[in-house]
C-alpha positions in Angstrom: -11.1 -16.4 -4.2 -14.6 -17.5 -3.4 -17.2 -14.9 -3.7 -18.5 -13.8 -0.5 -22.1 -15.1 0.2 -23.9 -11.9 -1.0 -22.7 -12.3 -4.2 -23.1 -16.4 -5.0 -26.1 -17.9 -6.0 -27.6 -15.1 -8.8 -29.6 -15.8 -12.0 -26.8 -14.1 -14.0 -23.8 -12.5 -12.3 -24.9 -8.8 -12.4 -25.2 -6.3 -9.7 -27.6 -3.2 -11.0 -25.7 -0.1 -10.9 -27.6 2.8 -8.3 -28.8 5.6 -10.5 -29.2 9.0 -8.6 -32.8 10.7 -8.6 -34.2 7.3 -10.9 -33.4 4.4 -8.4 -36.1 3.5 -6.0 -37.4 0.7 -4.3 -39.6 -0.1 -6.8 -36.8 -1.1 -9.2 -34.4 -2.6 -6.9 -37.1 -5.0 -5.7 -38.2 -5.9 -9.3 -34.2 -5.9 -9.6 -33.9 -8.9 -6.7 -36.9 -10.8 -7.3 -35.1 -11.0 -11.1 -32.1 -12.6 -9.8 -30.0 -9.8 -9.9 -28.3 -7.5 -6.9 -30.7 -4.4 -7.2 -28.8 -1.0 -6.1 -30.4 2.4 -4.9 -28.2 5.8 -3.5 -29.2 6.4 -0.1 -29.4 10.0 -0.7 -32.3 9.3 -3.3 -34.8 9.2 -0.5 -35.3 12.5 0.3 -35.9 13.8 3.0 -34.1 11.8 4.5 -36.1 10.0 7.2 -37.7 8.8 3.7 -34.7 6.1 3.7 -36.2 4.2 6.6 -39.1 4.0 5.1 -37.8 2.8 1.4 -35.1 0.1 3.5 -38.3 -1.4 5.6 -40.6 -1.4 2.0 -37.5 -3.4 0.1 -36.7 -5.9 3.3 -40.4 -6.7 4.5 -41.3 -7.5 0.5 -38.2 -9.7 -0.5 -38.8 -11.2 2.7 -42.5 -12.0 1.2 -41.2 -13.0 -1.6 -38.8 -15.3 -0.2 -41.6 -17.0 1.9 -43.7 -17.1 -1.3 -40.9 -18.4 -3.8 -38.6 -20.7 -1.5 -37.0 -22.5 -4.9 -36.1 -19.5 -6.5 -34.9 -16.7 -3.5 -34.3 -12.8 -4.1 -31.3 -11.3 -4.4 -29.7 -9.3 -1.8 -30.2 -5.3 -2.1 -27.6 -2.9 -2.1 -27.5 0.8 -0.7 -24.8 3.4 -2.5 -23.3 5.7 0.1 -21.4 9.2 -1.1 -18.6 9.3 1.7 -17.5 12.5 -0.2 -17.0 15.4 2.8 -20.2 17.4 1.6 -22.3 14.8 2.2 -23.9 15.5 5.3 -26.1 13.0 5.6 -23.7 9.9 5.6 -23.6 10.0 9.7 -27.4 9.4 9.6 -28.0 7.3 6.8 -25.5 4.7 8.1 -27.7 4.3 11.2 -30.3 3.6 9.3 -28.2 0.8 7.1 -27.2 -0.3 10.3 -30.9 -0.7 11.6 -31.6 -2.6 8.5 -28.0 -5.1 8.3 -27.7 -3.8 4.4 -26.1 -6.7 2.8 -24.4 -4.6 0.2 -22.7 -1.1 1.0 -21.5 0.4 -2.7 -19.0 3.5 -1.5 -18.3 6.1 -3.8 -15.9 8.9 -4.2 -13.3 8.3 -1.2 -12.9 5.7 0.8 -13.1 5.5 4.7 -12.1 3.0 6.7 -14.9 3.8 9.9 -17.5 3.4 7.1 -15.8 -0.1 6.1 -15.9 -1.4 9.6 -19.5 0.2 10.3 -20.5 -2.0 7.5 -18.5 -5.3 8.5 -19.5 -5.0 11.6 -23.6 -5.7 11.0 -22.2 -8.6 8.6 -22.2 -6.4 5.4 -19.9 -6.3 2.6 -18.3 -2.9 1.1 -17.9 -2.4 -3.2 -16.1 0.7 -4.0 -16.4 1.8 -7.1 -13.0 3.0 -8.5 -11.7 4.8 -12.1 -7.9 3.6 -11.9 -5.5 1.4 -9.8 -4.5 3.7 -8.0 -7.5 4.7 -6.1 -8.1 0.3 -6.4 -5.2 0.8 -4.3 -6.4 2.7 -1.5 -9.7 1.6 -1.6 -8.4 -1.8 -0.6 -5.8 -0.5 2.0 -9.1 0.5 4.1 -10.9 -2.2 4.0 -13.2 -2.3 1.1 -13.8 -6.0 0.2 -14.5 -6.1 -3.5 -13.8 -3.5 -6.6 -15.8 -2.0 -9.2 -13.7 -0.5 -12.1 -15.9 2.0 -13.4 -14.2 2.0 -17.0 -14.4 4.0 -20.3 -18.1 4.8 -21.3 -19.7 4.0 -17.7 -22.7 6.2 -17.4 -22.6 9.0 -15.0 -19.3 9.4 -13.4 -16.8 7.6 -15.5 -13.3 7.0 -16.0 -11.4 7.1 -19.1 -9.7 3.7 -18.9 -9.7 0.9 -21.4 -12.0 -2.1 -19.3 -8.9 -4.3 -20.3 -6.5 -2.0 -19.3 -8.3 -1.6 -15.8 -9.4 -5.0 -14.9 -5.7 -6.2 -16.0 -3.6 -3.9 -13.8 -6.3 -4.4 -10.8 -6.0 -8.6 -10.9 -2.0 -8.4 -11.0 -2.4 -7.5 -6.8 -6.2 -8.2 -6.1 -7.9 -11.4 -6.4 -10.7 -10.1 -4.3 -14.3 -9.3 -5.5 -14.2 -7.5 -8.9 -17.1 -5.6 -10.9 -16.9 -4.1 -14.2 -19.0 -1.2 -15.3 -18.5 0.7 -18.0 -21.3 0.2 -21.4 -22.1 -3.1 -20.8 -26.4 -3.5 -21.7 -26.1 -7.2 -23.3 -25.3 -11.0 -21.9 -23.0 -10.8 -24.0 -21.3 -8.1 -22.4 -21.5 -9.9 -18.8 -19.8 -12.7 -20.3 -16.9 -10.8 -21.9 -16.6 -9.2 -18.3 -16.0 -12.4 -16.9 -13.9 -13.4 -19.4 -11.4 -10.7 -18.9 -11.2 -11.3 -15.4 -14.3 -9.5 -13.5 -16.4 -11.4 -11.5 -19.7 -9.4 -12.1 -21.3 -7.0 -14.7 -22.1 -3.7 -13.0 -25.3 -2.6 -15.1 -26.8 0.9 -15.1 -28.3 2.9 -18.3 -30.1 0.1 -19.4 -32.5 -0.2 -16.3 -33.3 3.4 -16.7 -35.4 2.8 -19.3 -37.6 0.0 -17.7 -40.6 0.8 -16.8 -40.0 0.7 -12.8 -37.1 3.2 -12.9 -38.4 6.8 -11.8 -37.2 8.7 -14.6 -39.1 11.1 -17.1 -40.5 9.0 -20.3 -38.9 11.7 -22.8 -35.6 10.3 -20.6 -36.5 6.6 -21.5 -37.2 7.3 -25.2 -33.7 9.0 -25.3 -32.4 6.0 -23.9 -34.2 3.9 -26.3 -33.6 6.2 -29.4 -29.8 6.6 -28.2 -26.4 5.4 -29.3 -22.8 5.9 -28.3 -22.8 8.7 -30.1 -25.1 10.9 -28.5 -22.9 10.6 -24.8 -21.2 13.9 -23.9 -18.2 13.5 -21.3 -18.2 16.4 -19.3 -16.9 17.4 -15.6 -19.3 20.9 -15.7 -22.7 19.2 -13.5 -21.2 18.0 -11.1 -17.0 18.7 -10.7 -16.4 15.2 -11.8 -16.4 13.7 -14.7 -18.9 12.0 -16.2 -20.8 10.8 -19.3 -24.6 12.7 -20.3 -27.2 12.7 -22.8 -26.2 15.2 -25.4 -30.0 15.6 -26.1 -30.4 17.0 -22.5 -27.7 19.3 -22.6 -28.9 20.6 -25.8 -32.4 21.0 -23.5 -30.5 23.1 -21.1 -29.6 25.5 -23.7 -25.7 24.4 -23.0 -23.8 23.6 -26.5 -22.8 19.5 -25.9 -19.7 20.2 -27.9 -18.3 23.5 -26.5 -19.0 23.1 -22.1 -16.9 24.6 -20.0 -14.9 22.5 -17.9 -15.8 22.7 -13.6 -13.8 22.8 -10.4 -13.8 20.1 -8.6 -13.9 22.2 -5.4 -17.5 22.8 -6.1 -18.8 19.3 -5.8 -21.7 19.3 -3.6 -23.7 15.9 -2.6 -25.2 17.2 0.5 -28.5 15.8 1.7 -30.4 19.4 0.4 -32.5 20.0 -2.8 -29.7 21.9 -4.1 -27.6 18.9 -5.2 -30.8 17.7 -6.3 -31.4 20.0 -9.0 -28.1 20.6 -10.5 -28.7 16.6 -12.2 -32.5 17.0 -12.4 -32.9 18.1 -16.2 -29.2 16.7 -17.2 -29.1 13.0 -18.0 -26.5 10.9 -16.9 -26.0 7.7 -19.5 -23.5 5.6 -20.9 -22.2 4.6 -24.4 -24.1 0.8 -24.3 -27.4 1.9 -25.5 -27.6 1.5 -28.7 -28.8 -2.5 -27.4 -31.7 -0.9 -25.7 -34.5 -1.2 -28.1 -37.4 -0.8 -25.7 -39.0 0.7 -22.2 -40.0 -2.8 -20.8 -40.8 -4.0 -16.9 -37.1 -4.7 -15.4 -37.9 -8.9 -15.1 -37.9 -8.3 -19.2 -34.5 -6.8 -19.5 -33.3 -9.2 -17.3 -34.6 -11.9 -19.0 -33.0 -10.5 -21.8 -29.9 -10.3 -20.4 -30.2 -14.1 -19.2 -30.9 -15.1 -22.5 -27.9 -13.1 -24.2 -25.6 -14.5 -21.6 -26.4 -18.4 -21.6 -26.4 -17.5 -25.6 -22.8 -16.4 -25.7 -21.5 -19.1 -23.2 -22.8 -21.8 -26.0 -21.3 -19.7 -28.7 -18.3 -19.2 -26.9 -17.7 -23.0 -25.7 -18.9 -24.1 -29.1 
């Protein structure tokens, strides 16, 4: 299946993962203007009339950019909606998508079909991110066009499944639009994802430490300083499960290896400070990096990343 025409034409086949509280515009434009789709949660503008202000920032500058650099275009943007019943801004921040024509819509945790054909019907494409085939399944059923298999060692909420376990059982029915997340921080790792049968690397701990992403330094450094080994998988911050820094848990005064387990019943991702502060001093963070050697601008990492990539294709084909 051809890609649809948000997703053709990028420096390296990677859409940046949104990271709640740390995404911004500031990343996601340095994100586009990379090559790469650049991805923020709506509900990180706060309040929430902030959003119109953040979607007019990123679509006024790439437009600037586009004028300014007609050989070498931006990327599209994408927003990250929480259709999730608590969330009780979802009504309004999809008017303001709407205003904008989002290119990208990233769904996560449920999928609804009015949200599908909001999105479709400004000329925007939906990604919902899933942890096993059968919510692939349903996600599909109502109308998402494309997939991202949020596998084993994904940072932040996570599934447990093996990446070749999931992308295999998902391509068997679904030739559509297919993103893998789940620890990938190298080109290296975008290849492999292809090779398995993704179309795109969905990348997210390693742009926190950059120096656009709005997250503490002692955060960066423990992104920097981190391996696998130091990710905690844990459902008690938020009622789903998820992978953390055990450094920030240790911060909390929680013990990383002993943490009670949460109902999901309790999730909250309503538009108030509340569901703000329950992940403020708790670092989401996946098991990929132990490749990140460095806070650098986000064009770096990408470049990186573009190096690593056309690097393994030669080593690969050779």
């Amino acid at each position: 299946m051809t890609l649809p025409k948000q997703l053709q034409g990028l420096r390296i086949p990677v859409v940046g993962a949104p990271l709640f509280i740390i995404s911004n515009p500031k990343l996601v434009i340095a994100q586009c203007t990379s090559g790469v789709v650049g991805a923020m949660p709506a509900l990180n503008a706060r309040p929430a009339e902030q959003l119109d202000e953040w979607l007019a920032e990123i679509t006024e500058t790439l437009a600037a950019w586009d004028r300014q650099h007609p050989d070498r275009p931006a990327a599209p943007y994408a927003i990250n909606q929480i259709v999730h019943k608590s969330n009780d801004r979802l009504e309004h921040d999809m008017q303001v998508c709407a205003k904008y024509k989002v290119p990208v819509v990233i769904t996560s945790l449920g999928a609804r079909t009015d949200v599908n054909d909001a999105v479709h019907a400004w000329g925007g494409i939906v990604l919902h991110d899933i942890i096993n085939n059968f919510f692939a399944k349903k996600a599909v059923e109502k109308g998402a066009d494309g997939l991202i298999a949020v596998a084993a060692g994904a940072g932040g909420h996570a599934g447990v499944k093996s990446p070749f376990a999931l992308i295999q059982e998902i391509r068997e029915w679904f030739d559509g639009p297919l993103l893998l997340s789940g620890s990938i921080s190298t080109g290296g790792g975008v290849l492999a994802a292809q090779a398995m049968g993704a179309d795109l690397a969905y990348i997210g701990s390693a742009f926190i430490a950059t120096d656009e992403a709005r997250a503490s330094d002692a955060y960066k450094q423990a992104i920097v300083e981190g391996t696998s080994d130091d990710i905690v998988y844990s459902s008690l911050f938020t009622g789903v499960h998820g992978n953390y820094l055990k450094a920030s848990i240790k911060n909390a005064g929680l013990d990383p290896d002993n943490l009670p387990e949460s109902d999901p019943t309790k999730m909250n991702f309503g538009g108030g400070e509340g569901s703000k502060k329950a992940w403020k001093d708790i670092w989401g963070c996946g098991q990929g990096i132990a490749a990140v050697k460095a806070v650098v601008p986000t064009a770096a990492l990408i470049d990186r990343l573009a190096t690593e990539y056309g690097q393994a294709r030669a080593r690969v084909g050779a």
